[in-house]
N, C-alpha and C positions, 0 to 999 in steps of 0.2 A: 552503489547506486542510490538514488533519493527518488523513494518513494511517500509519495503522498497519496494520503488515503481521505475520503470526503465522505460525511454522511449527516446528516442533518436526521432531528426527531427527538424520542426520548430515550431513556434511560436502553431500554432495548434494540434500541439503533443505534448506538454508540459500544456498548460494554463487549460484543463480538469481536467488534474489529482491535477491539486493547488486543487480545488473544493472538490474533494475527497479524499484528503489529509486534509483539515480543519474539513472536516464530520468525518473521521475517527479521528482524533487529537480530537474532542469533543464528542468523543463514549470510549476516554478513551487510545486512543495507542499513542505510538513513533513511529511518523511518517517523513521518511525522502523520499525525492524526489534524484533520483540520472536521470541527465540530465546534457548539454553540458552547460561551464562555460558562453556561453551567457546568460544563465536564472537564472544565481545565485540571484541576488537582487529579480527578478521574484518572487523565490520560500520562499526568506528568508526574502521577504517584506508582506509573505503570514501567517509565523508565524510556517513554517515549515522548518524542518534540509534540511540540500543539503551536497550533492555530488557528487563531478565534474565529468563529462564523456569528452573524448578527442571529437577531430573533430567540428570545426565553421560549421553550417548549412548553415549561409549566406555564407561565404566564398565558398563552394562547391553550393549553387545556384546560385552563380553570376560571376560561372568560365565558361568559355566555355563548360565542360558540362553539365551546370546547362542550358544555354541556348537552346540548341540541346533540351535538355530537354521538354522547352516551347513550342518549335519546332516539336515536336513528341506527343504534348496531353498526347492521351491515347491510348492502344490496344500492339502489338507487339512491335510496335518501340519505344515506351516508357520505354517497359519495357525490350528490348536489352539496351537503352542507360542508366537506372537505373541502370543496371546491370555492364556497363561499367564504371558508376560514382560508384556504390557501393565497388567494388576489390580495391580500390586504395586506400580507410581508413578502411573498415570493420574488418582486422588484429588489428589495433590500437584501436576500439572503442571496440572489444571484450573482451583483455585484461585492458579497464578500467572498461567495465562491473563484470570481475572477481575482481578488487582491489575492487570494490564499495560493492560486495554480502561479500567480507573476512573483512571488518570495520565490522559485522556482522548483523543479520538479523533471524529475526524467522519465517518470511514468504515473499514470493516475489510477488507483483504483477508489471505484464509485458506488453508492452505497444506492437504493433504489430512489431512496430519496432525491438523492444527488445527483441522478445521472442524466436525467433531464438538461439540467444547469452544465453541469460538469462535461458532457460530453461535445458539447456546442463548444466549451472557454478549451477542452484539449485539442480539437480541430483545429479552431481558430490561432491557437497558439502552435500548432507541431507537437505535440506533448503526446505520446504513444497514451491509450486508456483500454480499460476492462471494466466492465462489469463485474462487482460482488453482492449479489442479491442476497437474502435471507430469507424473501418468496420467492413463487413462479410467479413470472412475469409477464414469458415467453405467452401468445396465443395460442391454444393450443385446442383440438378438439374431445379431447381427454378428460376437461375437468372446467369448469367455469373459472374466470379468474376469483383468487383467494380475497380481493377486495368485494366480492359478490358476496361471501357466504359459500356454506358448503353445497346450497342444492345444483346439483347436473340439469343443464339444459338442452342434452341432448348435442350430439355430436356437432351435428351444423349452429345449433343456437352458445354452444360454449362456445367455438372459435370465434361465430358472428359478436358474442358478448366480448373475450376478448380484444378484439379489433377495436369496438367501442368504448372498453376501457383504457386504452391509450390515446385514443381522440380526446377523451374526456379530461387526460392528466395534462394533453395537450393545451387545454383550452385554459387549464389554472396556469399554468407555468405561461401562457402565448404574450400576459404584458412585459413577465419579466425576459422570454427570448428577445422582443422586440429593444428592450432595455439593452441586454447584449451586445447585440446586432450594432447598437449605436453606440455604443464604447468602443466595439471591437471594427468598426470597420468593415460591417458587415453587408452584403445583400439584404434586402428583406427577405427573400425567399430562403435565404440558407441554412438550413438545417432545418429544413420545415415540421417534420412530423418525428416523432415516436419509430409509428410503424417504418420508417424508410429505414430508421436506426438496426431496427429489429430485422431486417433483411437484407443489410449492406454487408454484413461478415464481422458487425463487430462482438468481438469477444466476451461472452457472459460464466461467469463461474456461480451458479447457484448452493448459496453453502447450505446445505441440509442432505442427509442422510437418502441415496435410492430408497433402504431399508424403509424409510419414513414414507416417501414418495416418490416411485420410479421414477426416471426420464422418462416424459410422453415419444414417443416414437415419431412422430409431425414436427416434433425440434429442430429448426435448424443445425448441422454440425455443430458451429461456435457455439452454441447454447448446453453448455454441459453442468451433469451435478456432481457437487467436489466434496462433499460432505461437508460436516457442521464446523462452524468457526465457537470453540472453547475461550470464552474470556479467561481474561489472566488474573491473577488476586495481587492487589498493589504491592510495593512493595514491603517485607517485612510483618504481615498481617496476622493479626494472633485474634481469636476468638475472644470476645469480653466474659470476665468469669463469670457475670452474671447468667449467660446462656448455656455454660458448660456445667453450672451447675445444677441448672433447671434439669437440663438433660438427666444429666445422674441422677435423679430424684423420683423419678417415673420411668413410666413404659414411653416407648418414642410416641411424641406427639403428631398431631397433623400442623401440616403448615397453611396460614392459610395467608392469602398476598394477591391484590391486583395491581399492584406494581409501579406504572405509568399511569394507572387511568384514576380520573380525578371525581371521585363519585359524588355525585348531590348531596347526600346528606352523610358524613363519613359517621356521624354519634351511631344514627340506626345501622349504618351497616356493621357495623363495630359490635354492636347489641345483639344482630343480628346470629355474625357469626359464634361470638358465644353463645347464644341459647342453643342452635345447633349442635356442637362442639359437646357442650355439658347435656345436651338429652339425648348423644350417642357415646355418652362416657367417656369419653376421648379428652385427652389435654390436646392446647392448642400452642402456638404460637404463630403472634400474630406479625406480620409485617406491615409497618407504618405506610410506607409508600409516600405517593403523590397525594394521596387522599389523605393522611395523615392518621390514620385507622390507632384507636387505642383501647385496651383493655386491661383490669388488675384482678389478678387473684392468684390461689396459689397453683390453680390448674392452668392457667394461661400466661403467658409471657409476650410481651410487646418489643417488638426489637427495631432497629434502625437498618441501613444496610449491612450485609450480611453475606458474603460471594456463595452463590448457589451451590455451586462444586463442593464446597467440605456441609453448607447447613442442610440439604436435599437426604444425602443417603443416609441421615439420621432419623429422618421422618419418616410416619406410619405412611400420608398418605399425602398426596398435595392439594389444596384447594387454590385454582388458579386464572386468569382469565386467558391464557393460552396466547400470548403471544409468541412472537417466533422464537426469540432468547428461552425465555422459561419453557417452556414447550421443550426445547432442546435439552434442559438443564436437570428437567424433569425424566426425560428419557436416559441422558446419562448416569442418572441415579440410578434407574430399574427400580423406583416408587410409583404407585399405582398415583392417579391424577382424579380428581371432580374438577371437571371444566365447567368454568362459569365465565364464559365468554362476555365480550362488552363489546365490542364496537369492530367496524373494519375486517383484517384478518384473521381474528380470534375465532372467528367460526367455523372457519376453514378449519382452519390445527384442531381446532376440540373434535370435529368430524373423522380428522385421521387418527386422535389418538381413541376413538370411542371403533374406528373399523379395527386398529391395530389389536384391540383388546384390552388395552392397558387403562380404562377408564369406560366408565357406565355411560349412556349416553348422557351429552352435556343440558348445563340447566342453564339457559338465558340470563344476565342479569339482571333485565327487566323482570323477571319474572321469579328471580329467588325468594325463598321464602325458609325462616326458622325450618321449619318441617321437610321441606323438598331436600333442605341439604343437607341435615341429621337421617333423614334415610337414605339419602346418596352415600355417602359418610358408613352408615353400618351397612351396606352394602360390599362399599369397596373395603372394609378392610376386614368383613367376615369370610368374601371369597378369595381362597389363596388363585385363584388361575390369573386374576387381574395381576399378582405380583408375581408370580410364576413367569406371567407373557412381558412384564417390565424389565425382570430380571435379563432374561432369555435376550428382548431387544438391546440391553445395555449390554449386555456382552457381545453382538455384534460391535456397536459403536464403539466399542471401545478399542477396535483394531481399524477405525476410519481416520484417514489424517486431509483434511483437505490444503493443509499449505503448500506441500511439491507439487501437488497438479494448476496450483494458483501460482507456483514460482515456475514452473514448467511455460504457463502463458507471458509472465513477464518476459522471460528469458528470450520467449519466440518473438514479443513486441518488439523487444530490444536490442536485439539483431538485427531485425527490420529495419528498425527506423535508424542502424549507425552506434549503437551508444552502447557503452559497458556494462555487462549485465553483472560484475559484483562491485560492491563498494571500492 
């Protein structure tokens, strides 16, 4: 069977679905990744098809409203100026999501990013689809949406909030549906809303860990969590001796990485992090990222990419901006975490890993400072209960598989809709 997968974003919205891309490629299908021509080698060094989606993620993080962006966290103004950065490519990235589903496809899974676009061109085409989130999505009375930030609004004020947050995703994506609509031969009305999606039966698989964060009980049935999606490490991939030898030379260091997110001034925050680092005695290593972060000496080491899975459970401790990928990556480790959240969802995840135990309460980006995160820093790695409860959670995940309950749902689409559920 050919499956296609869609996800649009950065580095953390792609590196997931490699993982469940390999698992399903070894259960037997054709499996192709469609994402933005940054991640071609990414996906094609994984051992899986690609096909290009338009739109640079860096490029649009590291423009002026990518920074307003980092600017605004999370909560309303994040997500007006997502909104204001989304209108201006969502037209173009729509209709390469339509070129990418007509190379063809017998089932779609969609990324949150993508599902907007994507679930309108499976309709319109007959093309069975799923949901695979990496957040909750779902409204739910339980929890504010993770685009909010982590504060509770109160049972009726979080469902009402979520409600509002797919109106709102609504309103970005509305010129490019209309685009759609007019390729595809469409009504104007059809496919009108988000919410009608979220209440029609269509199938969501949320990959992150119950462990992490139950199912709310207000879930529609289709709305289930299947646990985490593990990237896969390309193929053939050996560690550079430069980092294997840092390692050996010391006590494990911390790591420290914002990953995607594109800071205003990388030199200070680079400076930053070492002063911290070296006035809690700790070695570091640092991760370049999007931001380009660099440091030398013999207690820190600057690296390039580097698959989480083998460099994590070498580290004392993580210093991170808690996205959903690293968030997960960091918990499979069972390494304690300082969340330094930036923008968007990251304050959601820093709030769960700071309830779960495994991290101190988190420290704003805006608001970091040398001092705040060298005593966050001798904090987490003078209390053994932080890596005690790391530990403890990693060995639950470490018996979660979310691919059979994600082939489980294909299997049942594609029955449904007629068509062969192996290759």
């Amino acid at each position: 069977m050919r499956i296609l997968m869609v996800t649009a974003g950065s580095t953390g919205d792609v590196l997931p679905y490699t993982g469940l891309g390999v698992r399903l490629s070894e259960a037997g299908h054709e499996v192709v990744l469609a994402t933005h021509e940054r991640f071609a080698a990414t996906v094609s060094d994984r051992g899986l098809g690609f096909r290009s989606l338009p739109v640079d993620p860096f490029t649009e993080l590291s423009s002026a409203g990518g920074r307003r962006l980092v600017r605004a966290s999370s909560g309303p103004l994040a997500m007006a100026q997502l909104m204001s950065m989304g209108r201006s490519f969502m037209p173009e990235l729509g209709r390469g999501v339509l070129a990418a589903v007509e190379r063809g496809a017998d089932v779609l899974l969609l990324s949150t990013t993508a599902a907007r676009l994507g679930h309108l061109v499976a309709r319109a085409l007959d093309v069975p689809s799923m949901g695979v989130f990496l957040q909750p999505w779902s409204p739910t009375a339980e929890f504010a949406p993770a685009v909010l930030g982590a504060r509770s609004l109160g049972r009726w004020g979080n469902r009402a909030a979520g409600r509002a947050a797919l109106a709102l995703i609504d309103r970005m994506y509305a010129e490019s549906v209309r685009d759609l609509r007019a390729l595809l031969g469409l009504p104007r009305r059809a496919d009108s809303s988000s919410l009608r999606r979220e209440t029609e039966g269509w199938p969501v698989g949320y990959a992150y860990s119950p462990a992490v964060l139950p199912r709310p009980a207000d879930w529609r049935p289709e709305a289930q969590v299947v646990g985490y999606l593990w990237p896969s490490r390309p193929r053939d991939w050996r560690p550079p001796a430069e980092l294997t030898d840092f390692l050996a030379a010391g006590p494990p260091p911390v790591y420290v990485g914002f990953g995607s997110a594109v800071a205003p001034d990388p030199e200070a925050l680079s400076r930053l992090a070492v002063r911290a680092l070296r006035s809690a005695g700790l070695r570091g290593v640092l991760q370049s990222g999007w931001s380009g972060l660099q440091a030398d000496g013999d207690d820190i080491l600057t690296i390039g990419e580097v698959p989480h899975d083998w460099l994590f459970p070498r580290m004392a401790a993580l210093v991170h901006a808690c996205g959903a990928g690293t968030t997960a990556a960091g918990l499979r480790a069972g390494v304690p975490c300082v969340p330094v959240p930036v923008q968007l969802d990251q304050p959601f995840w820093a709030h769960r890993l700071t309830a779960l135990g495994v991290a101190p309460g988190p420290i704003p980006f805006r608001h970091l400072t040398p001092h705040r995160l060298a005593a966050a820093l001798r904090h987490t790695t003078r209390t053994p209960a932080y890596r005690a409860r790391a530990r403890a959670l990693a060995h639950r995940l470490s018996t979660e598989d979310a691919t059979p309950r994600i082939l489980s749902v294909i299997d049942d689409l594609t029955t449904r809709a007629g068509r062969p559920t192996r290759h």
